[in-house]
PDB file with SEQRES, HELIX, SHEET and CRYST1 records, atoms N, CA, C and O in Angstrom:
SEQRES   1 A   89  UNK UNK UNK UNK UNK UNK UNK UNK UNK UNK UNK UNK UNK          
SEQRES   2 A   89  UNK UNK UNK UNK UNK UNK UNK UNK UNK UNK UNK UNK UNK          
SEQRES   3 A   89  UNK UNK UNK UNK UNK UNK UNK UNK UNK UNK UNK UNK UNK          
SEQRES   4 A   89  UNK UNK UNK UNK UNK UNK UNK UNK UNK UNK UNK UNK UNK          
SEQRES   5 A   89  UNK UNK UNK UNK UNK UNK UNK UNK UNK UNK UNK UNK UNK          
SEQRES   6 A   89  UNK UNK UNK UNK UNK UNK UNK UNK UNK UNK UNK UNK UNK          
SEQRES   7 A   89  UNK UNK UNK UNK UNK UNK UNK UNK UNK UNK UNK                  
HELIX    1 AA1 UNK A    5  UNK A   17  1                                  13    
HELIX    2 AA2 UNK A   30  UNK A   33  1                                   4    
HELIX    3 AA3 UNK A   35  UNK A   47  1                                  13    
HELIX    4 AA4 UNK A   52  UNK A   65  1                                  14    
HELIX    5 AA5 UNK A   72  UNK A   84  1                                  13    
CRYST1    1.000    1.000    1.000  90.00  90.00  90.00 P 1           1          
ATOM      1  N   UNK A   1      99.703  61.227-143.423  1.00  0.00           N  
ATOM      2  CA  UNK A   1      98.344  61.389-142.975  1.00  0.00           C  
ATOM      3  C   UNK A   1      97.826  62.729-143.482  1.00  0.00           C  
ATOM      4  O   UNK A   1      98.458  63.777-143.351  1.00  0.00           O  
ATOM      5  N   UNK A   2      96.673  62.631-144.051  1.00  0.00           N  
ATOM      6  CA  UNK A   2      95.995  63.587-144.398  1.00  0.00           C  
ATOM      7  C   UNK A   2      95.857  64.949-143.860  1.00  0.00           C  
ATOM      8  O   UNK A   2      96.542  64.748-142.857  1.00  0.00           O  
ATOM      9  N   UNK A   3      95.509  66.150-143.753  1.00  0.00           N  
ATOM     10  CA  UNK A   3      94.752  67.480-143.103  1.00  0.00           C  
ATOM     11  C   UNK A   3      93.510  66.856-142.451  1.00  0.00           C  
ATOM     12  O   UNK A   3      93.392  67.088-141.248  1.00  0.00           O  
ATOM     13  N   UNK A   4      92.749  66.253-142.920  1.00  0.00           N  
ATOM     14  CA  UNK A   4      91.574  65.802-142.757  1.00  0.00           C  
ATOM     15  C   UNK A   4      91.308  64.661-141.603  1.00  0.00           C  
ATOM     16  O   UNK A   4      90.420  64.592-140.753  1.00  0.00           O  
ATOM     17  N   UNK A   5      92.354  63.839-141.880  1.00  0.00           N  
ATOM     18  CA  UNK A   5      92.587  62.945-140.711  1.00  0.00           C  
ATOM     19  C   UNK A   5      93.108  63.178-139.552  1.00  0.00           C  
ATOM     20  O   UNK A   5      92.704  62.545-138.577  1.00  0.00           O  
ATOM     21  N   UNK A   6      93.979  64.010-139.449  1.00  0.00           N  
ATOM     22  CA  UNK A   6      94.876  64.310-138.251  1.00  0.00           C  
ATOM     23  C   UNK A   6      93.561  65.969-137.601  1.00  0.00           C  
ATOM     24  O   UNK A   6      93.760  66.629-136.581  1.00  0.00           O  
ATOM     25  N   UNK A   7      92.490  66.158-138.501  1.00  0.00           N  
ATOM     26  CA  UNK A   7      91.866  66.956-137.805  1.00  0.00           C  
ATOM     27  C   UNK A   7      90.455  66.442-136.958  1.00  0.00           C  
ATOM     28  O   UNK A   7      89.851  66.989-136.035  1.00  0.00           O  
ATOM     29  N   UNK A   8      90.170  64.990-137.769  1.00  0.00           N  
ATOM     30  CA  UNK A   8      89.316  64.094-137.276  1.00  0.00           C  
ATOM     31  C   UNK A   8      89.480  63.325-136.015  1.00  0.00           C  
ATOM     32  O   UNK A   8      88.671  62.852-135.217  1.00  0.00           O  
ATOM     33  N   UNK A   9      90.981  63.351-136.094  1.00  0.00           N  
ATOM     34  CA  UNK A   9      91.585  62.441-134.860  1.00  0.00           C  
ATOM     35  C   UNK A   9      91.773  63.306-134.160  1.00  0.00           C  
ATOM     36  O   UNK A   9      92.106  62.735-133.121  1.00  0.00           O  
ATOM     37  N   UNK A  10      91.810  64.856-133.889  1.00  0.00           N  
ATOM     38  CA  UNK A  10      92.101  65.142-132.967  1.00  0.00           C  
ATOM     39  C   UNK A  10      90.808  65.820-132.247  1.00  0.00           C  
ATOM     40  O   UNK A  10      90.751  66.461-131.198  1.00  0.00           O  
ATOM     41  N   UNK A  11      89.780  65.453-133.182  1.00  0.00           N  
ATOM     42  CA  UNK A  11      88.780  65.946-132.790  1.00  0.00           C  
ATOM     43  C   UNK A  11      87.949  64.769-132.027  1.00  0.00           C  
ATOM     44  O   UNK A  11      87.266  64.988-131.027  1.00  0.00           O  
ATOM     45  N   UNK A  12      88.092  63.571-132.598  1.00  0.00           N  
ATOM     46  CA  UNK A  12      87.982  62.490-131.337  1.00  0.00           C  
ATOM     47  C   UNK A  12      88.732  62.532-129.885  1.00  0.00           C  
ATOM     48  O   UNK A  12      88.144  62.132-128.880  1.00  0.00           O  
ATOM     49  N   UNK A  13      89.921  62.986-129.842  1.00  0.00           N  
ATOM     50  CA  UNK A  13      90.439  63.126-128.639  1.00  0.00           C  
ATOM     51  C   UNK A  13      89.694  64.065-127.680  1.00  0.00           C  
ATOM     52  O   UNK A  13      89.350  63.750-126.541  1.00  0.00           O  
ATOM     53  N   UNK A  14      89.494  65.188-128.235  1.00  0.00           N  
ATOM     54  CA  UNK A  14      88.690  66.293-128.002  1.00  0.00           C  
ATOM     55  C   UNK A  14      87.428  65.527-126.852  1.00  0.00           C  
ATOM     56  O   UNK A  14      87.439  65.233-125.656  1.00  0.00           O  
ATOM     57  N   UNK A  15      86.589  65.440-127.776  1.00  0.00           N  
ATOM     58  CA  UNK A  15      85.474  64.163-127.601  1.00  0.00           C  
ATOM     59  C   UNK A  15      85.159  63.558-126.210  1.00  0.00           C  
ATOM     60  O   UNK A  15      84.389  63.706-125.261  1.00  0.00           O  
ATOM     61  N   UNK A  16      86.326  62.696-126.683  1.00  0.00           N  
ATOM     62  CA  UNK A  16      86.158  61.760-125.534  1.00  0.00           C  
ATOM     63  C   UNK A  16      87.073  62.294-124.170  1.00  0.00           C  
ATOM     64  O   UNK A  16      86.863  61.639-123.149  1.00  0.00           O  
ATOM     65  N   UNK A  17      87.895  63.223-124.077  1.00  0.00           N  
ATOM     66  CA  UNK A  17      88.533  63.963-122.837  1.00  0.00           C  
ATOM     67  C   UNK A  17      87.179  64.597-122.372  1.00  0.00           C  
ATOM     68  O   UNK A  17      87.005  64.090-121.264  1.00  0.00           O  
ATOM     69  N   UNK A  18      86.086  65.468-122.635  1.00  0.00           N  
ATOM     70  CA  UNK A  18      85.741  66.404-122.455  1.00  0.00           C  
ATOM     71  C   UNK A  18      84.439  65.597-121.262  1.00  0.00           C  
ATOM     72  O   UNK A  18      84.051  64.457-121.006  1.00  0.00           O  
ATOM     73  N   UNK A  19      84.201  66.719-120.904  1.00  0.00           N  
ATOM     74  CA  UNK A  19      83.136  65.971-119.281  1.00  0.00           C  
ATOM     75  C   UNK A  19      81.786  66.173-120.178  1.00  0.00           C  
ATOM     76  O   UNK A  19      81.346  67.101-120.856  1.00  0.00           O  
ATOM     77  N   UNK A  20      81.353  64.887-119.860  1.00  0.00           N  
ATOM     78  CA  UNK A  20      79.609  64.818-119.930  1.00  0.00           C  
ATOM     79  C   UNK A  20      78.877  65.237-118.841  1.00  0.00           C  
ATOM     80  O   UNK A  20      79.405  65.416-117.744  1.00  0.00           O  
ATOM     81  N   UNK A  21      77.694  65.409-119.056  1.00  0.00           N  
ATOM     82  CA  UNK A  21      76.848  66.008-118.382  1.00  0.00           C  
ATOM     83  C   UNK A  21      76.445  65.448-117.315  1.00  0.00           C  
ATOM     84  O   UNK A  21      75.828  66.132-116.499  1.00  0.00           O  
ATOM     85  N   UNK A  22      76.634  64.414-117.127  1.00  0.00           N  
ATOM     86  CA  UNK A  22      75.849  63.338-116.138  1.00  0.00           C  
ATOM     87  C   UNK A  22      77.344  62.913-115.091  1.00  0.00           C  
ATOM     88  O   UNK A  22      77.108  62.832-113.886  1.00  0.00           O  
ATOM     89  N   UNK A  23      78.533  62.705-115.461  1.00  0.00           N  
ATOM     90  CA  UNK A  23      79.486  62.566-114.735  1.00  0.00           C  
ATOM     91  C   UNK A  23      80.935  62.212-115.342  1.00  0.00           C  
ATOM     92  O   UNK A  23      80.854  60.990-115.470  1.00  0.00           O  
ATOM     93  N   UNK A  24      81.998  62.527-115.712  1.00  0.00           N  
ATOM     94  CA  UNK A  24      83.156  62.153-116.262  1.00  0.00           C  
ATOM     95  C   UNK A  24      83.743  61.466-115.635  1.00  0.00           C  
ATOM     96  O   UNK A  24      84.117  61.670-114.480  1.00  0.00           O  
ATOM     97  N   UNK A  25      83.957  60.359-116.415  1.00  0.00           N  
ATOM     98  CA  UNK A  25      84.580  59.318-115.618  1.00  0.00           C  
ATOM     99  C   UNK A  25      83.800  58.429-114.677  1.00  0.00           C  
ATOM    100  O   UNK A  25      84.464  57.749-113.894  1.00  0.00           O  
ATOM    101  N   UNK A  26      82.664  58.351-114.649  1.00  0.00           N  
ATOM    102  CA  UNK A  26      82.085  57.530-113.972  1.00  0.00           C  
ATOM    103  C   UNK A  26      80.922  56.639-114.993  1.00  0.00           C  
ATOM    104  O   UNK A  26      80.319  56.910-116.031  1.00  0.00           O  
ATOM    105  N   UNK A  27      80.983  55.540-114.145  1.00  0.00           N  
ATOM    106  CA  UNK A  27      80.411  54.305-115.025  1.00  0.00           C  
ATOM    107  C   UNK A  27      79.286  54.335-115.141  1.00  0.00           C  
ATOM    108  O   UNK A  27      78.908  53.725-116.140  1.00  0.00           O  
ATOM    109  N   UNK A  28      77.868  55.157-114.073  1.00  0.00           N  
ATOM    110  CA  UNK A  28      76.703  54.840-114.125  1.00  0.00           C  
ATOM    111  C   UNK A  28      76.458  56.913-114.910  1.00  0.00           C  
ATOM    112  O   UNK A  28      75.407  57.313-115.412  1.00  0.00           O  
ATOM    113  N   UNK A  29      77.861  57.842-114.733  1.00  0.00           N  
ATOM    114  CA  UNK A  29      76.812  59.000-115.426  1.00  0.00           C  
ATOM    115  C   UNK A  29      76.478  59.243-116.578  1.00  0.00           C  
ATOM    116  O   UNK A  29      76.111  60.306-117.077  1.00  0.00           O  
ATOM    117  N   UNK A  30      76.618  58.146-117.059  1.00  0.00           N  
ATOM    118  CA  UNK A  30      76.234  58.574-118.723  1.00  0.00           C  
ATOM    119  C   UNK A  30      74.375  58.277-118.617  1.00  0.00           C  
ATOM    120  O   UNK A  30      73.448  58.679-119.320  1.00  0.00           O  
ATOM    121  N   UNK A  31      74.426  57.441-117.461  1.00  0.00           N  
ATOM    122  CA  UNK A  31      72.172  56.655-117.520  1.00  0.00           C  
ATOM    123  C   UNK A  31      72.038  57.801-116.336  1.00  0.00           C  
ATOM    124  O   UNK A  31      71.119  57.376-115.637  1.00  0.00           O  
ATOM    125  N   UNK A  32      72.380  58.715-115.918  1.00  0.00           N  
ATOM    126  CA  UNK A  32      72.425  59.695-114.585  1.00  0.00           C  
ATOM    127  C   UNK A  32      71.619  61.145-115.978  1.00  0.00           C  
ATOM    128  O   UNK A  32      70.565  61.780-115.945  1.00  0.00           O  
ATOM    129  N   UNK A  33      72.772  61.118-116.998  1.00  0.00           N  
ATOM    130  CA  UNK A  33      72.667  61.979-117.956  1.00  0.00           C  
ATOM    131  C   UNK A  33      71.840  62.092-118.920  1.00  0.00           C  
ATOM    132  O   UNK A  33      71.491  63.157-119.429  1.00  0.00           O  
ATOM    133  N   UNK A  34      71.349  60.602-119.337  1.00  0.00           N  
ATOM    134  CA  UNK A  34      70.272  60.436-120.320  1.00  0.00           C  
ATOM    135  C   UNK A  34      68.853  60.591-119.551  1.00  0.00           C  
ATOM    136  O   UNK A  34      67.901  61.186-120.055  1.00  0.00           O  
ATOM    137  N   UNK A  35      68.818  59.816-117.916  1.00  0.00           N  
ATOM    138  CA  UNK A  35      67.269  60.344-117.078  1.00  0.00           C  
ATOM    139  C   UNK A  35      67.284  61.854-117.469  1.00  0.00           C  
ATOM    140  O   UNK A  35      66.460  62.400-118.202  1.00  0.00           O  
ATOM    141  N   UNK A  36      68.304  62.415-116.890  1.00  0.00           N  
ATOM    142  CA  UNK A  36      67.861  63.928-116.774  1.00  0.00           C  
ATOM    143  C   UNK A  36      67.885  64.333-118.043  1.00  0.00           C  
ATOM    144  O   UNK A  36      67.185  65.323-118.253  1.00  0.00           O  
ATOM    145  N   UNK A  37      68.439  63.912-118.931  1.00  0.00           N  
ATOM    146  CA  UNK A  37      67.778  64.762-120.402  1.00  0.00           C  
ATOM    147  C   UNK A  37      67.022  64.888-120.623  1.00  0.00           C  
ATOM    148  O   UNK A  37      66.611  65.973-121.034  1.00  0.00           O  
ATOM    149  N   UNK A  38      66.003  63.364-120.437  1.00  0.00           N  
ATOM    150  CA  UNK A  38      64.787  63.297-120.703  1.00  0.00           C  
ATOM    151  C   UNK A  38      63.761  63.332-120.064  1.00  0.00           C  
ATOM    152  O   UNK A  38      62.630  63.109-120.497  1.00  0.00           O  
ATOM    153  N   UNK A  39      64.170  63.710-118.612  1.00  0.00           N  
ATOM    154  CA  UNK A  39      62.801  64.194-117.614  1.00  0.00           C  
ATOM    155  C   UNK A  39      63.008  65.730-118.223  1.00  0.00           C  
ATOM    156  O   UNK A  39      61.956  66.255-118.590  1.00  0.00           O  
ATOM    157  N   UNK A  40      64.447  66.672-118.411  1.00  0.00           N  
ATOM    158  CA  UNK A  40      64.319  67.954-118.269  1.00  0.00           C  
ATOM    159  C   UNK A  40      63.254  68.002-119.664  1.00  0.00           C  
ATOM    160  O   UNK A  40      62.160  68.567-119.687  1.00  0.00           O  
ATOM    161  N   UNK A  41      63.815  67.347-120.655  1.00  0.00           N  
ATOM    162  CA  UNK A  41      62.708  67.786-122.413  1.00  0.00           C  
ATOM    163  C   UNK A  41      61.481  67.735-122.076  1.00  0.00           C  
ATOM    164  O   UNK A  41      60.802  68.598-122.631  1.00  0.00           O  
ATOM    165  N   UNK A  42      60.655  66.715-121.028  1.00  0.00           N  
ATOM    166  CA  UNK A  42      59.583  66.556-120.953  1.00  0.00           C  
ATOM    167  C   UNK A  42      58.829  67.856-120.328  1.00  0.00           C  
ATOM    168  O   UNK A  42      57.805  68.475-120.618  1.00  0.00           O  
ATOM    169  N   UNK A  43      59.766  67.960-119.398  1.00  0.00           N  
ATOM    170  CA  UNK A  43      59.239  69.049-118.512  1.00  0.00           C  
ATOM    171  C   UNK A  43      59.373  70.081-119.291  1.00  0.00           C  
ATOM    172  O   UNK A  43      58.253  70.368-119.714  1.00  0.00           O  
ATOM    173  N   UNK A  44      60.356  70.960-119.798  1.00  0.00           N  
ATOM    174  CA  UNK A  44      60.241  72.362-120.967  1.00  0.00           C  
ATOM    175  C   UNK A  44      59.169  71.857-121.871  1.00  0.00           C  
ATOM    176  O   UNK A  44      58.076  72.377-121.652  1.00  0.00           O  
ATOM    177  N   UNK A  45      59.206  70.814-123.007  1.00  0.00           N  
ATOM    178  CA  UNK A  45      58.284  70.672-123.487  1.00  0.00           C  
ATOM    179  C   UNK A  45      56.553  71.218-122.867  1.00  0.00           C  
ATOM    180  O   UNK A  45      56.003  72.202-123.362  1.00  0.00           O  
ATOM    181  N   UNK A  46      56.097  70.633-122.082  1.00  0.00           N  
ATOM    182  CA  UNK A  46      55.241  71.129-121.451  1.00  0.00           C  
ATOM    183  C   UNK A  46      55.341  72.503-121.181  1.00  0.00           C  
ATOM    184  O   UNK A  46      54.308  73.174-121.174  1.00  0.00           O  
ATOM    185  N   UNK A  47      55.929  72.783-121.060  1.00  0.00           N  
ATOM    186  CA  UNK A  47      56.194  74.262-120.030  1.00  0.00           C  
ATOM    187  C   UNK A  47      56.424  75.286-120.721  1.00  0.00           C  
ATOM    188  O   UNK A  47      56.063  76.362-120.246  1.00  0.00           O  
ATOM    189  N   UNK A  48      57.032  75.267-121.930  1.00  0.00           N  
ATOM    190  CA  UNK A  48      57.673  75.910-123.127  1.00  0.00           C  
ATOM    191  C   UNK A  48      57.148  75.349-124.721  1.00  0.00           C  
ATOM    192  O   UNK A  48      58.019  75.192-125.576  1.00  0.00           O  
ATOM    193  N   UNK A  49      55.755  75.076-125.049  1.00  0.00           N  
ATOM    194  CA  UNK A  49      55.893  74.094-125.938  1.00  0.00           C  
ATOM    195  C   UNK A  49      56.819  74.940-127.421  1.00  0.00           C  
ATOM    196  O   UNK A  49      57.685  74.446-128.144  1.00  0.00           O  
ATOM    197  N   UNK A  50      56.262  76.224-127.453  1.00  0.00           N  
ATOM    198  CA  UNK A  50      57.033  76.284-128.713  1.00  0.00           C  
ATOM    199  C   UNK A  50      58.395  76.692-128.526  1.00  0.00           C  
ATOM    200  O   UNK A  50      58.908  77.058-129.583  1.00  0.00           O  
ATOM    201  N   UNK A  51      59.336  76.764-127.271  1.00  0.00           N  
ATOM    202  CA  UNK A  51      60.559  76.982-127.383  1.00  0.00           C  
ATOM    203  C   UNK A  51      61.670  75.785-126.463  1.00  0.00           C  
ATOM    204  O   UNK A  51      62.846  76.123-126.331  1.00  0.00           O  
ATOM    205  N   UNK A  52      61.286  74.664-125.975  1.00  0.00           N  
ATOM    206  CA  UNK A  52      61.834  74.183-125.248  1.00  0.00           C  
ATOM    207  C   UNK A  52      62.972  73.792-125.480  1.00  0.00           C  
ATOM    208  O   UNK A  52      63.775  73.437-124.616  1.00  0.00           O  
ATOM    209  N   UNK A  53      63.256  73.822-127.219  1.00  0.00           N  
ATOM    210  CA  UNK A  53      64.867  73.141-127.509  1.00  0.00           C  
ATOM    211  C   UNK A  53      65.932  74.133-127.185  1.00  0.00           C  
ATOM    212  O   UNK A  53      67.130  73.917-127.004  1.00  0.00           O  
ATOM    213  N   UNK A  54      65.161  75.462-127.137  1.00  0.00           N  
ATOM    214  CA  UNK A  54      66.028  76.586-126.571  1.00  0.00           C  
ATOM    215  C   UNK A  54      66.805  76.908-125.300  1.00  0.00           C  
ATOM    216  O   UNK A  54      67.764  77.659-125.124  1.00  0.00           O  
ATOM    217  N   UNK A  55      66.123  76.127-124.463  1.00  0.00           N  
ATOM    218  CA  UNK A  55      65.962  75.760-122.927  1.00  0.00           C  
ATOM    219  C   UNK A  55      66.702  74.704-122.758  1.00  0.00           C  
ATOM    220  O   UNK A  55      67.502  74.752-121.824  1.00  0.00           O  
ATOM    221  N   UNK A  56      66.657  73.596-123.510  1.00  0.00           N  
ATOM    222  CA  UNK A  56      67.539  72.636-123.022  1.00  0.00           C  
ATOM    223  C   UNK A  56      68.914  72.583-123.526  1.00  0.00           C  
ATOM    224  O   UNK A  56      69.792  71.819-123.125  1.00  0.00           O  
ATOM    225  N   UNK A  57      69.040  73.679-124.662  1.00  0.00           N  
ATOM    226  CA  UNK A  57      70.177  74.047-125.371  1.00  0.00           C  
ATOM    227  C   UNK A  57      70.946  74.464-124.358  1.00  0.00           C  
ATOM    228  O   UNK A  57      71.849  73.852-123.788  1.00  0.00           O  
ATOM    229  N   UNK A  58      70.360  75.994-124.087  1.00  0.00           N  
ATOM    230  CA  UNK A  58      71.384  77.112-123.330  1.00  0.00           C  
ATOM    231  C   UNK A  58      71.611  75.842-121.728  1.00  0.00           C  
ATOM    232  O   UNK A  58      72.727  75.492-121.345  1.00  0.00           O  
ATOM    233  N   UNK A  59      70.471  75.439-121.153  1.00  0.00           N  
ATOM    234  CA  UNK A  59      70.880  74.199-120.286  1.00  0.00           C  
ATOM    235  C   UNK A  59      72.029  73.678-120.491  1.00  0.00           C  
ATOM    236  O   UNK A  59      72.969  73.921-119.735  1.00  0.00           O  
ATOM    237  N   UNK A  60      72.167  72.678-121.805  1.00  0.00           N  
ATOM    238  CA  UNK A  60      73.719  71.908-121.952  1.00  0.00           C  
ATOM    239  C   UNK A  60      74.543  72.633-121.710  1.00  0.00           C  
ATOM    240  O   UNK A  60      75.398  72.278-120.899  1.00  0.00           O  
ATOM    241  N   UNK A  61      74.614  73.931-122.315  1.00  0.00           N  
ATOM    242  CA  UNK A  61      75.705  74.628-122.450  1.00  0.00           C  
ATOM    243  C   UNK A  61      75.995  74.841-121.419  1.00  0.00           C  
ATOM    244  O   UNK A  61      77.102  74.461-121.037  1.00  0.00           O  
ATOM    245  N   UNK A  62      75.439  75.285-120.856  1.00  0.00           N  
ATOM    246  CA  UNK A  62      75.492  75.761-118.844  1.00  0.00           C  
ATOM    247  C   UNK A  62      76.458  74.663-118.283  1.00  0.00           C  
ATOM    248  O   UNK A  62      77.631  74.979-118.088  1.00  0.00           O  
ATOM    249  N   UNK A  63      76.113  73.639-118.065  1.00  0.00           N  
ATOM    250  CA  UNK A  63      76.379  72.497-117.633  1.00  0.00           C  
ATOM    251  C   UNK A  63      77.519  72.139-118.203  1.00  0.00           C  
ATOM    252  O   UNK A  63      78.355  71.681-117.424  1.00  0.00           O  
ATOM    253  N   UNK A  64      77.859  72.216-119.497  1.00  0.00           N  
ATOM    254  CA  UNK A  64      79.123  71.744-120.088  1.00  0.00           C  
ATOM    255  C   UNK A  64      80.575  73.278-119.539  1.00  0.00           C  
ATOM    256  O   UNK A  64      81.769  73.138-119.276  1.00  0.00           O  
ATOM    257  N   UNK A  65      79.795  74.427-119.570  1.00  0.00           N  
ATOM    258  CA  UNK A  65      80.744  75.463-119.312  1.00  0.00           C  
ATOM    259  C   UNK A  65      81.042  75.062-117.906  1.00  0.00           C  
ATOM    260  O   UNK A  65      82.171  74.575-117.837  1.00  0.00           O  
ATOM    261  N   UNK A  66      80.114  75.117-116.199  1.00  0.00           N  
ATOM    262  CA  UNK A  66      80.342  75.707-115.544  1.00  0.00           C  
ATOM    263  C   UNK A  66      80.388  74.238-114.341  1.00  0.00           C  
ATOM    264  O   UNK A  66      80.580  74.134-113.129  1.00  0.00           O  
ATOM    265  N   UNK A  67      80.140  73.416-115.301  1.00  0.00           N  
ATOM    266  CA  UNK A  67      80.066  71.397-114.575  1.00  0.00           C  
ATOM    267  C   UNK A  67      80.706  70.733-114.636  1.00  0.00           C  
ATOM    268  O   UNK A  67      80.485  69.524-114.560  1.00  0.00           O  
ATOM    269  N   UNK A  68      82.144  71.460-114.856  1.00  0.00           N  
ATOM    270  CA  UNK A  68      83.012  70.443-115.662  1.00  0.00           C  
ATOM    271  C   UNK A  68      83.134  68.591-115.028  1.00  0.00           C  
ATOM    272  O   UNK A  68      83.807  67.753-115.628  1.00  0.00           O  
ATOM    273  N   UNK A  69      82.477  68.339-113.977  1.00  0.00           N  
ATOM    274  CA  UNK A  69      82.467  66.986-113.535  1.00  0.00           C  
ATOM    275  C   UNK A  69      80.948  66.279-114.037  1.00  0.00           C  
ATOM    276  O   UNK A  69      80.333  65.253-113.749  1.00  0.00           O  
ATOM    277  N   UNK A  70      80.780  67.195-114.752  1.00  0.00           N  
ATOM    278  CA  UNK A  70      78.819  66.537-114.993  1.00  0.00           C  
ATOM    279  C   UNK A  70      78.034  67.273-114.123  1.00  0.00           C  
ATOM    280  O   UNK A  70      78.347  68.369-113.659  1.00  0.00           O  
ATOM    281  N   UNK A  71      76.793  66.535-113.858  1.00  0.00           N  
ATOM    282  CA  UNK A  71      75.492  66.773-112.369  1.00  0.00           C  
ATOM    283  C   UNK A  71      75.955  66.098-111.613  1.00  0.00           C  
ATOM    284  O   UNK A  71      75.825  66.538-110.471  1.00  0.00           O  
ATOM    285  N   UNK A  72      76.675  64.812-111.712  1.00  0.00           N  
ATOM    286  CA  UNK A  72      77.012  64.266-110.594  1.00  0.00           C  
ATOM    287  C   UNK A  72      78.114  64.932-109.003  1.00  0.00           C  
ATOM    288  O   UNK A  72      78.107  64.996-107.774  1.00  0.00           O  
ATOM    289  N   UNK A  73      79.008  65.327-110.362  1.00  0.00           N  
ATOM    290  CA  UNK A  73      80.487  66.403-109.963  1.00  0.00           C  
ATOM    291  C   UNK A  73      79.603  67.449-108.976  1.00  0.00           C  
ATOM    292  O   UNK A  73      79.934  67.661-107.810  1.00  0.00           O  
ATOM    293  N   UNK A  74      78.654  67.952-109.495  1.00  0.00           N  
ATOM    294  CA  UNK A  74      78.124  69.301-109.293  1.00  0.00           C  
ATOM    295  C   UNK A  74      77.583  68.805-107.613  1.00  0.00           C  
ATOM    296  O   UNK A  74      77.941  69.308-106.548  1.00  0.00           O  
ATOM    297  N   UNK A  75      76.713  67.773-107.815  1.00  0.00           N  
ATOM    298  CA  UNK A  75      76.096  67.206-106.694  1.00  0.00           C  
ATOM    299  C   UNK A  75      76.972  66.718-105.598  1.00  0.00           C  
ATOM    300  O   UNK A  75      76.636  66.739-104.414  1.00  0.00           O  
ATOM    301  N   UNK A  76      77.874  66.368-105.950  1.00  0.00           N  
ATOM    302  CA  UNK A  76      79.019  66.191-105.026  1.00  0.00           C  
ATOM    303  C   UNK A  76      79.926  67.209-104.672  1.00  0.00           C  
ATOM    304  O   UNK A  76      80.579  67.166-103.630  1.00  0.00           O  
ATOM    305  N   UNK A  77      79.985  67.991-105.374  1.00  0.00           N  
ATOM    306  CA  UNK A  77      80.355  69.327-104.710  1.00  0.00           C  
ATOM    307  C   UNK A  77      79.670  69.945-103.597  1.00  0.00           C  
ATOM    308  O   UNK A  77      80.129  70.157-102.475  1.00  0.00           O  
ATOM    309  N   UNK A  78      78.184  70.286-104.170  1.00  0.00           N  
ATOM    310  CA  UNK A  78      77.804  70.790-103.326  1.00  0.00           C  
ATOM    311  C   UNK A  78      77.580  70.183-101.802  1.00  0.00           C  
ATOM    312  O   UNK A  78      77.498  70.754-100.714  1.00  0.00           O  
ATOM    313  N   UNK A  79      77.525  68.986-102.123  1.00  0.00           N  
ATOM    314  CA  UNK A  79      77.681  68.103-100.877  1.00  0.00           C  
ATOM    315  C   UNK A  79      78.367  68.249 -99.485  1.00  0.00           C  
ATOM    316  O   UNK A  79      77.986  68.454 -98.333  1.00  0.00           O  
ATOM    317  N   UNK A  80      79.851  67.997-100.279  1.00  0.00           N  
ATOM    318  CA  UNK A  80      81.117  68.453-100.256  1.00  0.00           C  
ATOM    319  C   UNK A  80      80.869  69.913 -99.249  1.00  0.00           C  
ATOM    320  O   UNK A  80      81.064  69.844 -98.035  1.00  0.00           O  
ATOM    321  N   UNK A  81      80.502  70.981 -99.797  1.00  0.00           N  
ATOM    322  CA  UNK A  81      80.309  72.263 -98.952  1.00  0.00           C  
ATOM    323  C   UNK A  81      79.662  72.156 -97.971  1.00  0.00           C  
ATOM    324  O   UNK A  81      80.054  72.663 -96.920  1.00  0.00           O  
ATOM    325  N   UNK A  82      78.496  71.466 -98.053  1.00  0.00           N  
ATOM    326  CA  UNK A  82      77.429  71.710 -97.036  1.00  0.00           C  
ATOM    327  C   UNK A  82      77.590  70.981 -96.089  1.00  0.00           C  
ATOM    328  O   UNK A  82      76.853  71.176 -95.123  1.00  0.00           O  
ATOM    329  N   UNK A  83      78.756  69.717 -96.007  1.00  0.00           N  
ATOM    330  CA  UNK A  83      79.133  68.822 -94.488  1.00  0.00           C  
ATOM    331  C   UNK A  83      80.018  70.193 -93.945  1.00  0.00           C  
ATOM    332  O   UNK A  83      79.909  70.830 -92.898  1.00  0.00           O  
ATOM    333  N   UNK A  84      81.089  70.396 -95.304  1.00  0.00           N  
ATOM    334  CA  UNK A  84      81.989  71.517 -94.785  1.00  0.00           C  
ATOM    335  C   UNK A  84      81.595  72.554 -93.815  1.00  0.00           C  
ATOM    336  O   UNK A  84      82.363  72.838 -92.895  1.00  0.00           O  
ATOM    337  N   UNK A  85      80.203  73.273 -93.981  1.00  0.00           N  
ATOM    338  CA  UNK A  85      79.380  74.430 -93.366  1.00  0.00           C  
ATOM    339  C   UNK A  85      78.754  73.684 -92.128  1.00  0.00           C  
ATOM    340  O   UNK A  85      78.649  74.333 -91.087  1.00  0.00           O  
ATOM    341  N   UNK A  86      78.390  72.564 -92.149  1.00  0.00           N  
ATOM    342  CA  UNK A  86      77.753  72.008 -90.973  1.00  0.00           C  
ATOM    343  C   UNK A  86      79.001  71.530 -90.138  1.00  0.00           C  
ATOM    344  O   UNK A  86      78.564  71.463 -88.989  1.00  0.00           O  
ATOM    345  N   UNK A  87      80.396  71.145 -90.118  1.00  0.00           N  
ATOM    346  CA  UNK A  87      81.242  71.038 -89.251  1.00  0.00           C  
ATOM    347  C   UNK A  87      82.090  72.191 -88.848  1.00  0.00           C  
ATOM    348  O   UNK A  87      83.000  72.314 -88.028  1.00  0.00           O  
ATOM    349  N   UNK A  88      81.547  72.940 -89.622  1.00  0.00           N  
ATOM    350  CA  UNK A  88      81.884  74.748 -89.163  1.00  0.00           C  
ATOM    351  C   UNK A  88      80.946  74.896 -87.847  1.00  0.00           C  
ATOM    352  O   UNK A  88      81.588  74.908 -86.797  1.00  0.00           O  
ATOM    353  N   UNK A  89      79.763  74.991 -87.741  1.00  0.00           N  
ATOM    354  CA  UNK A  89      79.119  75.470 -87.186  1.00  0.00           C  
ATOM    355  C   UNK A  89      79.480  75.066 -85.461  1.00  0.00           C  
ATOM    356  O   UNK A  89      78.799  75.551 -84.557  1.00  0.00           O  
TER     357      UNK A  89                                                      
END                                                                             
């Protein structure tokens, strides 16, 4: 096998391990991930017209660094805390 192949293939593995934005591992976050792409573009667009790809850039990135479960993960986390804080109380 090639340099080329064994760097292609491992860059598919890469790929497909890595968490999407909308939810890893779950069946409906990939249409969770594409709404919010495209409500967030609409909205920067408007809001930002001449810089919005900048905005939704550093966005992904955010989300891919600090989401590792997606928005969904994130949303369920925080969830997660806030029964936690309310059966504290």
């Amino acid at each position: 096998m090639s340099t080329w192949a064994r760097s292609a293939s491992t860059a598919r593995r890469r790929c497909s391990s890595s968490s999407s934005s909308a939810g890893y591992g779950r069946l409906y976050g990939a249409f969770v991930g594409a709404v919010a792409y495209m409500a967030l573009s609409h909205f920067l667009a408007k809001v930002y017209p001449t810089a919005w790809q900048l905005g939704l850039g550093l966005l992904l990135v955010v989300i891919a660094l600090f989401a590792r479960n997606g928005i969904l993960g994130l949303v369920e986390n925080l969830w997660r805390r806030r029964r936690a804080a309310e059966a504290g109380r």
